[in-house]
C-alpha positions in Angstrom: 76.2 98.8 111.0 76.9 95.4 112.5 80.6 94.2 112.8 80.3 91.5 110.0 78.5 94.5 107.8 81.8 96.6 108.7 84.4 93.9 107.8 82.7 93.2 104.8 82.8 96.8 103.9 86.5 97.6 104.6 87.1 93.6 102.1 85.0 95.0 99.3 86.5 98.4 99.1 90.3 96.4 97.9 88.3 93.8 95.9 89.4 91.3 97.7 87.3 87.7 98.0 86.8 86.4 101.6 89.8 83.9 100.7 92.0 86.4 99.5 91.1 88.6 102.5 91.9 85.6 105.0 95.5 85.1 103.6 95.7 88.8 104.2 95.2 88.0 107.5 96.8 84.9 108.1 93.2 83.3 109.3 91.1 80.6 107.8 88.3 81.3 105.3 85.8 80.0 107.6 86.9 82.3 110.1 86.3 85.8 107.5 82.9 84.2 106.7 81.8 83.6 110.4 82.9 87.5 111.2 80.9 89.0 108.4 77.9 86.4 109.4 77.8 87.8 112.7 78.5 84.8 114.2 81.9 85.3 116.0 83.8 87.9 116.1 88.0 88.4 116.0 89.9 88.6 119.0 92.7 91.2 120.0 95.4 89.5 117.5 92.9 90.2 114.9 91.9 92.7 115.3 95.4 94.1 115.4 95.7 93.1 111.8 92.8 94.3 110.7 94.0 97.8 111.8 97.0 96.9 109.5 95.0 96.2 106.6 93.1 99.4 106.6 96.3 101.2 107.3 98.1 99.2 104.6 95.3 99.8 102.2 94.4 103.8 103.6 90.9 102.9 104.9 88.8 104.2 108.2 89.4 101.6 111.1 87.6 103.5 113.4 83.4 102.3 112.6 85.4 98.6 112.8 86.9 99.1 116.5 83.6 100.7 117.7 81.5 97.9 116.1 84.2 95.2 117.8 83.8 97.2 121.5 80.2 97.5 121.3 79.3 93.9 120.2 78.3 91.3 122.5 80.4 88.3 122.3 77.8 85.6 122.2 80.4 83.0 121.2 82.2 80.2 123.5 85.8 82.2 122.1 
């Protein structure tokens, strides 16, 4: 499972829209779409609140943090 397939997993599983889910973590819209495209991926800062979201909402982070380390960063970040 991709990291964009794994973000969008741990969003779905609170019913939460891709706006809604931003808020959550204080970063744009475009940004949440873009992660679960593929296309970029989140740096340390959020990553760190991703780990609070699952924590806040008692899902796994773990599949998230493996998909972030393994993923090549193909992106000018």
């Amino acid at each position: 499972m991709t990291l964009g397939e794994c973000i969008k997993k741990a969003r779905q599983k609170v019913f939460l829209t891709q706006s809604a889910f931003a808020d959550e973590l204080s970063v744009s819209l475009s940004t949440v779409s873009r992660w679960e495209a593929d296309k970029s991926k989140p740096n340390l800062v959020a990553m760190k609140e991703i780990k609070n979201f699952c924590s806040k909402y008692s899902l796994p982070y773990n599949a998230i943090e493996v998909a972030w380390l393994n993923q090549e960063d193909n992106t000018n970040e």
